[in-house]
GULO-501334 format. One record per residue (C-alpha): x, y, z; residue number from 1. Coordinates in pm, 1 decimal. Layout:
<romis>
ROMI,u,v,w,k
ROMI,X,Y,Z,NUM
...
</romis>
This chain:
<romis>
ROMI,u,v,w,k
ROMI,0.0,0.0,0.0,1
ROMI,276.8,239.1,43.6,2
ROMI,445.8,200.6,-270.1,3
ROMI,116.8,255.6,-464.7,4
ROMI,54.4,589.9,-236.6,5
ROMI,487.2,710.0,-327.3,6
ROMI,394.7,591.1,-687.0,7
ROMI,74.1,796.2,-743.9,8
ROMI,215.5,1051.0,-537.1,9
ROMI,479.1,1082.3,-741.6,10
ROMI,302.2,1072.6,-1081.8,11
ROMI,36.8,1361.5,-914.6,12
ROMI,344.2,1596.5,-899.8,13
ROMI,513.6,1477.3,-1233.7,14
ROMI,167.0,1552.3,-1427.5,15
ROMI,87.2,1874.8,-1261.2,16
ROMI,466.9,1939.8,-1397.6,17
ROMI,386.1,1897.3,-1714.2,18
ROMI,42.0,2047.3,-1692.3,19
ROMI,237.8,2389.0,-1565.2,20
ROMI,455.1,2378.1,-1811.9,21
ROMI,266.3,2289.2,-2138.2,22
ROMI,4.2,2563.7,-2044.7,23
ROMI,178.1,2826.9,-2136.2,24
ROMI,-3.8,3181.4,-1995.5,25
ROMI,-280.2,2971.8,-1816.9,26
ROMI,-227.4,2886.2,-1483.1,27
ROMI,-213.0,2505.2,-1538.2,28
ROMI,-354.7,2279.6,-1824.0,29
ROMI,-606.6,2098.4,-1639.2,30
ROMI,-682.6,1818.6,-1956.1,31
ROMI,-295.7,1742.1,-1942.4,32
ROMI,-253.5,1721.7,-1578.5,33
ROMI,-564.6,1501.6,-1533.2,34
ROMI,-491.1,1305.9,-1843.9,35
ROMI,-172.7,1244.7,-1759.3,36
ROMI,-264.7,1141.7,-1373.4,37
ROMI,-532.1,919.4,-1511.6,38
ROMI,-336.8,705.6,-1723.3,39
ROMI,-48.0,641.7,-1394.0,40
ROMI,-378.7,547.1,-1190.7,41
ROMI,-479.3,316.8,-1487.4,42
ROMI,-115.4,141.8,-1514.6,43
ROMI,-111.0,116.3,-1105.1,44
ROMI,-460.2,-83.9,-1133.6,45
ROMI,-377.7,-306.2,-1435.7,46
ROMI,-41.6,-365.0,-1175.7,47
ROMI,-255.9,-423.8,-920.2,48
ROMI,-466.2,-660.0,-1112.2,49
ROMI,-148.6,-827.7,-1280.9,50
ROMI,-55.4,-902.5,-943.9,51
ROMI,-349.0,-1034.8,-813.5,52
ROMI,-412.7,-1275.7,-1140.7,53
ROMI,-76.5,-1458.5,-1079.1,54
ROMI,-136.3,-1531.3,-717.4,55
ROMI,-432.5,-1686.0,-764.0,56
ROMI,-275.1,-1905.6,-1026.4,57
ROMI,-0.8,-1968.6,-800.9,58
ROMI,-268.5,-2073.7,-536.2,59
ROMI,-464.5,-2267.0,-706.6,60
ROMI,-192.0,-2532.1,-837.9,61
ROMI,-243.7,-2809.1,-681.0,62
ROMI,51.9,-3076.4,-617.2,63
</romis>
């Protein structure tokens, strides 16, 4: 749980970055910023779900 808080922590700052500096004399490109922070919380669920999916096939091996 802490890594995915430092990892969409991380990707909150990195796309309201990018959202400052791709809107030019606006305050901050909202579209960008959200966009961008979207997509990281998309990638840290299909993680999440990658994850998930291989312990239950690890679990459900039987010997």
């Amino acid at each position: 749980m802490k890594r995915l808080a430092v990892s969409l922590t991380l990707f909150l700052v990195l796309s309201l970055g990018v959202g400052l500096l791709v809107s030019g004399s606006e305050v901050l490109d909202w579209g960008i910023a959200g966009g961008l922070f979207a997509i990281a919380v998309l990638g840290e669920c299909f993680r999440f779900w990658i994850r998930r999916t291989r312990s239950k096939k690890r679990d459900s091996s039987s010997v």
